[in-house]
C-alpha positions as CSV (number, residue, x, y, z in Angstrom):
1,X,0.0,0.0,0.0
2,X,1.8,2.9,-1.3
3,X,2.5,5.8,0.9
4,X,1.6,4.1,4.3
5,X,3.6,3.6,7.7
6,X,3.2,-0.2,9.8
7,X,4.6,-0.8,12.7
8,X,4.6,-3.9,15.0
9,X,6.5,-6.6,16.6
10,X,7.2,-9.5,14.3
11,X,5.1,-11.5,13.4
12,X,2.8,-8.6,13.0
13,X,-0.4,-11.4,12.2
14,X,0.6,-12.5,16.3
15,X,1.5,-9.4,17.9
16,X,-0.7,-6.8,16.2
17,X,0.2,-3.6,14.6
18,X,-0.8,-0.2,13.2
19,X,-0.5,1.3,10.3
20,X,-1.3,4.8,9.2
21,X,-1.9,6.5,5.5
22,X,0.4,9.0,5.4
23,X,-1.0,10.3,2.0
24,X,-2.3,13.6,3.1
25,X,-5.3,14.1,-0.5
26,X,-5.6,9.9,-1.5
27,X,-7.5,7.0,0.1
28,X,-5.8,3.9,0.3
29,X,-7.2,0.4,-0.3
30,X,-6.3,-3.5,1.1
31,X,-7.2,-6.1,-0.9
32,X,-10.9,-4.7,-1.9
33,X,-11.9,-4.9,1.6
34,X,-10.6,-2.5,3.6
35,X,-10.5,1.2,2.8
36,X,-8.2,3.9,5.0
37,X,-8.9,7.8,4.5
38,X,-5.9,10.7,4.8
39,X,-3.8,10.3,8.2
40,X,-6.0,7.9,9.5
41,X,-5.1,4.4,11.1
42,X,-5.8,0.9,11.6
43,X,-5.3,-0.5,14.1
44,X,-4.8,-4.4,15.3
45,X,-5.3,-6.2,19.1
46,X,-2.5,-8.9,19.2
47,X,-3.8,-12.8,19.0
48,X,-2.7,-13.3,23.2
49,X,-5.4,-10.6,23.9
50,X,-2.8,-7.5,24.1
51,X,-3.9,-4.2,23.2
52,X,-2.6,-2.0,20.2
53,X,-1.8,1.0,21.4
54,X,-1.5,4.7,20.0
55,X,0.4,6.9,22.8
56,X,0.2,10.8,22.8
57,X,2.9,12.3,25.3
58,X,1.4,15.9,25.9
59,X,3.9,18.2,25.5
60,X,2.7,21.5,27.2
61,X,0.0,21.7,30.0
62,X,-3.2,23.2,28.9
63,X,-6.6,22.4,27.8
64,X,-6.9,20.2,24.8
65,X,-9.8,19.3,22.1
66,X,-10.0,15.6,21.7
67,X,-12.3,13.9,19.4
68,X,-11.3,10.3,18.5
69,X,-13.5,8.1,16.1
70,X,-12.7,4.4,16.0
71,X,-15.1,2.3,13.3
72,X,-14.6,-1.2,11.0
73,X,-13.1,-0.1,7.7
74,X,-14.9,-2.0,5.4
75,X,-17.2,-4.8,5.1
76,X,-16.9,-8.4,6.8
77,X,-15.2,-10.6,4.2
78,X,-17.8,-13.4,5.2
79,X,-20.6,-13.2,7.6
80,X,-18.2,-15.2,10.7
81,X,-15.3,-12.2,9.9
82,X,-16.8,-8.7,11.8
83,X,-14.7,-6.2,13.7
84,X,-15.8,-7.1,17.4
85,X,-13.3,-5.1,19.4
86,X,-12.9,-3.1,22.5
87,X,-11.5,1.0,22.5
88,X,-10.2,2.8,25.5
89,X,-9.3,6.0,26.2
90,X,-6.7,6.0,28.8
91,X,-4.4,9.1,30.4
92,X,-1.5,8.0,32.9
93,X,-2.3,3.8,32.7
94,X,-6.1,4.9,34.1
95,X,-9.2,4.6,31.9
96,X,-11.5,7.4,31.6
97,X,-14.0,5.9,28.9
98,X,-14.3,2.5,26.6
99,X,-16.5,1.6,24.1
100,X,-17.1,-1.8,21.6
101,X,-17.1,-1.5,17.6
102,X,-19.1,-4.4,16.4
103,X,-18.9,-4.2,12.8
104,X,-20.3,-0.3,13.5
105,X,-18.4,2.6,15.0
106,X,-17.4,4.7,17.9
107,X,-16.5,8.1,19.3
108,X,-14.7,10.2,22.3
109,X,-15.4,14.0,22.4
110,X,-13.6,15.9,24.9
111,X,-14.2,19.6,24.6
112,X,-11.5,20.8,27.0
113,X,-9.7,18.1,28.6
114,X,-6.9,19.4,31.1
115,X,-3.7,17.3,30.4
116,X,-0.7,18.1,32.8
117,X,3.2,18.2,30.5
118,X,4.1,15.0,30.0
119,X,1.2,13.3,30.6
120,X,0.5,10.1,28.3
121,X,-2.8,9.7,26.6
122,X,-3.3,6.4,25.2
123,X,-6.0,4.4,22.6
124,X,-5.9,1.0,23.0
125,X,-8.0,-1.3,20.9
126,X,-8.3,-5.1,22.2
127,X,-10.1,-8.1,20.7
128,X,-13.4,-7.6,21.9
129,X,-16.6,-9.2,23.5
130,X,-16.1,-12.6,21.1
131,X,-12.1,-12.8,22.3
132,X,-10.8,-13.4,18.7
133,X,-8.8,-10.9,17.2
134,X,-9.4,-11.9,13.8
135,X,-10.9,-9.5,11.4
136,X,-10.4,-7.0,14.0
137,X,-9.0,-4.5,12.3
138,X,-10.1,-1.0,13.7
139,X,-9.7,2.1,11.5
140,X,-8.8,5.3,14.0
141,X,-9.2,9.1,13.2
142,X,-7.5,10.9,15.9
143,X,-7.4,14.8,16.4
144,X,-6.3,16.3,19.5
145,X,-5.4,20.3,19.4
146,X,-5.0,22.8,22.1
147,X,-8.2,24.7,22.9
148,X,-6.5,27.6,25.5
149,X,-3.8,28.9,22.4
């Protein structure tokens, strides 16, 4: 897929991964199924039950906009293959919201979230209520932005 970043612990099919279209005007495509927009991401869980994990290290205390959406990127290859997984929002290793995509999609919306410097804001995606991590890819748009500059 031209013009798009992976990374992951090998084997990325074991350990999970994410990838992210770097193409800043072009939609990218996998094998007919799975379709990722400008910037955004998909995301993997790992086959032991691990998490894939987006980290944002905030670099200046303040008030910030958050809005993530997390959905299923394309349509199930076969009616057993859906996107079942589990999103959290998490700042310093504590969770402040989660949510499930099953085959639909998802959304945290924080208007002026205080972060402290330093702080790390994670998105973790696992494998869901069906504990499977196939066809779990998770497509991710993420946009955080200070709302006190």
């Amino acid at each position: 897929m031209n013009g798009t970043a992976m990374w992951y612990l090998p084997p990325y099919n074991i350990n999970g991964w994410i990838s992210q279209n770097k193409n800043p005007n072009q939609w990218v495509e996998y094998q007919n199924e799975l379709l990722l927009g400008p910037y955004e991401m998909w995301m993997q869980p790992a086959a032991n039950g691990d998490r894939s994990c987006i980290r944002f290290t905030v670099p200046k205390a303040g008030y910030y906009k958050v809005v993530a959406d997390f959905f299923a990127p394309g349509p199930p290859v076969n009616a057993n293959c859906q996107a079942t997984t589990d999103v959290h929002f998490v700042i310093n290793n504590v969770e402040q919201r989660s949510l499930w995509i099953n085959q639909n999609s998802g959304r945290f919306v924080f208007k002026d979230l205080y972060l402290n410097y330093d702080d790390y804001v994670q998105f973790e995606v696992g494998y869901g209520k069906n504990k499977q991590y196939g066809c779990d890819v998770t497509g991710a748009r993420i946009n955080f932005e200070r709302s006190d500059d």
